[in-house]
Structures are given as structure tokens and as C-alpha cells.
Steps between C-alpha positions, in 0.01 A plus 500: 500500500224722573500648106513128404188454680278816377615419158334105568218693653473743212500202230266310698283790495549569127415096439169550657401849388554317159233231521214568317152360631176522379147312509336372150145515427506130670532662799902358547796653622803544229785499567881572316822550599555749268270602187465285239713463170342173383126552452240209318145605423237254516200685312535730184346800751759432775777540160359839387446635913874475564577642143283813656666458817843509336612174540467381162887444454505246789258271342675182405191249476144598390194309417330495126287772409745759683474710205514861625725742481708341164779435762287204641472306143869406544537372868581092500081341603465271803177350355115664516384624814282234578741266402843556624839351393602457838822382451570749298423768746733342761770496178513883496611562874250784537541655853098648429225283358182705446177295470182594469254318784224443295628416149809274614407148626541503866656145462763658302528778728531302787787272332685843473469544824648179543783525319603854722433740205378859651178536406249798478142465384304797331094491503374833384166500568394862507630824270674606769739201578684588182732781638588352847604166269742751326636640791581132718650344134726822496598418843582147473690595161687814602321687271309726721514842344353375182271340662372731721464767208279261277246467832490873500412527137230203560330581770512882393365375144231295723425768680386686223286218341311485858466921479352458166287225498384472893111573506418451110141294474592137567490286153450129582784334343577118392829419447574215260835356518440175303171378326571121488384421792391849564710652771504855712665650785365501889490755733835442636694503132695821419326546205180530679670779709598684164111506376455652850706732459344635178139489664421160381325203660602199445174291422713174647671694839318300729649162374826449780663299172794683389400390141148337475362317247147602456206402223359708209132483697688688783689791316109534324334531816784749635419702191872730500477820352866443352661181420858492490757242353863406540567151360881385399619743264538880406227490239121522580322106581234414218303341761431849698247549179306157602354723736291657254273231457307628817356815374298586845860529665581884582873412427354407138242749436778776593745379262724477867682213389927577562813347517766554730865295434583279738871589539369837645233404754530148595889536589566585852723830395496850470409505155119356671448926521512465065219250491309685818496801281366339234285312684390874640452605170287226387228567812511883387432383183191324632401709699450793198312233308192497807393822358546392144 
């Protein structure tokens, strides 16, 4: 009787040793029974973070655009991320739903919710949040060797961006991610963290906006040393060279017009260090053209 009982005891204990809890950017409590072999991503970025993390296999729902690594192309699509097929989320039994707070309607969040699908919410806001994100997703996955060694190599890789770049002469900086209507990135965006990092201001960090629209008059009166542009695709945006119709802009008059593509420095993942060092590269290159 008594080795009946420690062995109850013994699986009780293993039961709750096995439960995996974490907190989301949200601020929530997680929790699963056991880690998760049914994972749907709700943002192209959440799709390529637990590729990093590992968990890549798991995936068995993903939202369009999930594009990266090739594995991605080929997982079934629960809708766009700012438009979910909500039914067909439900369809695939996922025991892990990761959404992304601020690019996934809440309503559709909260009908999630409502329908008793585990849910955990990603918002990386700073450079930083990046390799913590990796290690929770390896958690809740069961994937936390991997995961844990592709923080190291991020935050040792950040590391030495901030050793080589940390006290270079700031270089005001205005980020362009679309140009009808003309839109940047606030203080509080990630991307606005990454032109820190390289020793940039960004003319716009005082808007709270996490992607303001702003007018032409106010990017003149800012007057950037360096304008940078994203847009949709892998190929430099024409309209970065309508710029050059205001001659008496530094950015202009130092030829410090660049391109950076979006799928390495507006995506929440670790491939953000790519564009950052490019982005680094690009305020070097200005600031050797001061004494030019």
C-alpha cells in the first residue's frame, strides 16, 4: 500500500513538474499541460521566430506572407494576419496559438480566447525582446535547447553591434516605411531601437505612434542626414528618389539616400541584426561623407 502511494505521489509530482508556464509580452500567464505539438502562427514574424526557436515542424496553420525559412511556403494559411480565418484556426486543433498583440485584431483575439484556444501574444518592442521571445516559444514547444542556443548567438551577435557602433557621432535618421501617405516609425517601434543602436536618431522618436503618418513639410523641417526606405518588396522603392526634389535637404545633398528590405528589419526576428547592420553601415557611410 505504502509503494502504491509514493508511486501516486511520484506521478503527481511528475504531472506538475511537467506544466510549462510562462507570461507573454501581454503581460498573461500561459499555461500547458505538456509542451505543445500543434502550433498556429498568426503573423509571418511569429512563423519565422519559432522556425529559429526550433519549432518549425510543429507548425500546422500559418498566416500569408509566412515566407521564411522555405519550410514556411508550404504550411496550410489561416487567412492574413489582420484578417483571420477563424474557423479555420479552431479546424486545426492547435494546442498553441501565437498572435502578435499589435498586428492581430484584438476582436479576433479575444474570440480565440473565447473559443478556449491557448493563446500567447508576442510584442517586440525593443532589440532586446528578440532572444527572451526565443527562449519562452522553446519552452512552450519543447524545443528548448535550440532555442536557447539561437539567443546566445543573438544577443552575442548584438552585443557586438552595440561594441562597435556605441558612441559613433549621432546621424539624424528618417525612416520611411511607406510614401503614400508618408509613414515612419515612433520612439517606441523596434526599428527605432535598431537606428539607436547604430548611433542614429530617429528625426520622428518623439511621436508615441508605433507607425505615424507624418507630412512632407515635417520630414523638410526635420532635415535627416540619412533617409532610409523599406516599402513591400526586396527591390529598392522608386519613390525614395522623390526625395531629391529638395536639394537643401542634407539627406539629398549627401547622396544619403538607402534602402533597407523590409523582410530584414521590419519583421520581429532575429534576422532584424541583418538589416541593423546594414542600417549601421549606411550611418558610417554618412558619416565619412561630412568630411567629403
Amino acid at each position: 500500500m505504502k509503494s502504491l502511494l509514493a508511486l501516486l505521489l511520484l506521478a503527481t509530482a511528475l504531472a506538475v513538474q511537467a506544466e510549462i508556464v510562462v507570461r507573454d509580452d501581454a503581460g498573461r500567464e500561459v499555461r500547458l499541460a505538456a509542451p505543445a505539438k500543434r502550433i498556429v502562427s498568426l503573423a509571418p514574424h511569429v512563423t519565422e521566430t519559432l522556425f529559429a526557436a526550433g519549432a518549425g515542424e510543429l507548425i500546422v496553420g500559418a498566416v500569408e506572407y509566412s515566407d521564411y525559412p522555405e519550410a514556411a511556403k508550404k504550411i496550410p494559411r489561416v487567412g492574413g494576419f489582420s484578417r483571420l480565418d477563424l474557423e479555420a484556426v479552431v479546424a486545426l486543433k492547435p494546442d498553441l496559438v501565437v498572435g502578435w498583440q499589435s498586428g492581430n485584431s484584438s476582436a479576433h483575439l479575444e474570440k480565440l480566447k473565447a473559443f478556449g484556444v491557448t493563446l500567447y501574444l508576442t510584442q517586440s518592442n525593443h532589440i532586446d525582446d528578440i532572444a527572451p521571445t526565443l527562449e519562452r516559444l522553446g519552452d512552450l514547444a519543447g524545443t528548448a535547447p535550440a532555442a536557447r542556443a539561437a539567443a546566445k548567438a543573438y544577443r552575442d551577435r548584438l552585443a557586438g553591434l552595440r561594441a562597435r557602433y556605441s558612441g559613433r557621432p549621432a546621424v539624424r535618421t528618417f525612416y520611411e516605411v511607406w510614401y503614400q501617405p508618408l509613414m515612419t516609425v515612433g520612439g517606441k517601434q523596434i526599428i527605432s531601437d535598431a537606428i539607436s543602436l547604430c548611433g542614429g536618431e530617429n528625426v520622428f522618436g518623439h511621436l508615441t505612434t508605433m507607425a505615424p503618418a507624418v507630412t512632407e513639410e515635417a520630414v523638410i523641417a526635420a532635415n535627416p542626414e540619412v533617409i532610409i526606405a523599406s516599402g513591400m518588396g526586396e527591390a529598392r522603392p522608386d519613390w525614395v528618389d522623390n526625395w531629391r526634389r529638395w536639394k537643401s535637404l542634407a539627406a539629398v545633398s549627401r547622396d544619403n539616400l538607402f534602402f533597407i528590405p523590409p523582410s530584414i528589419i521590419q519583421r520581429h526576428t532575429p534576422r532584424l541584426l541583418d538589416g541593423a547592420e546594414m542600417l549601421c553601415g549606411h550611418l558610417e557611410k554618412a558619416r565619412e561623407r561630412r568630411a567629403k
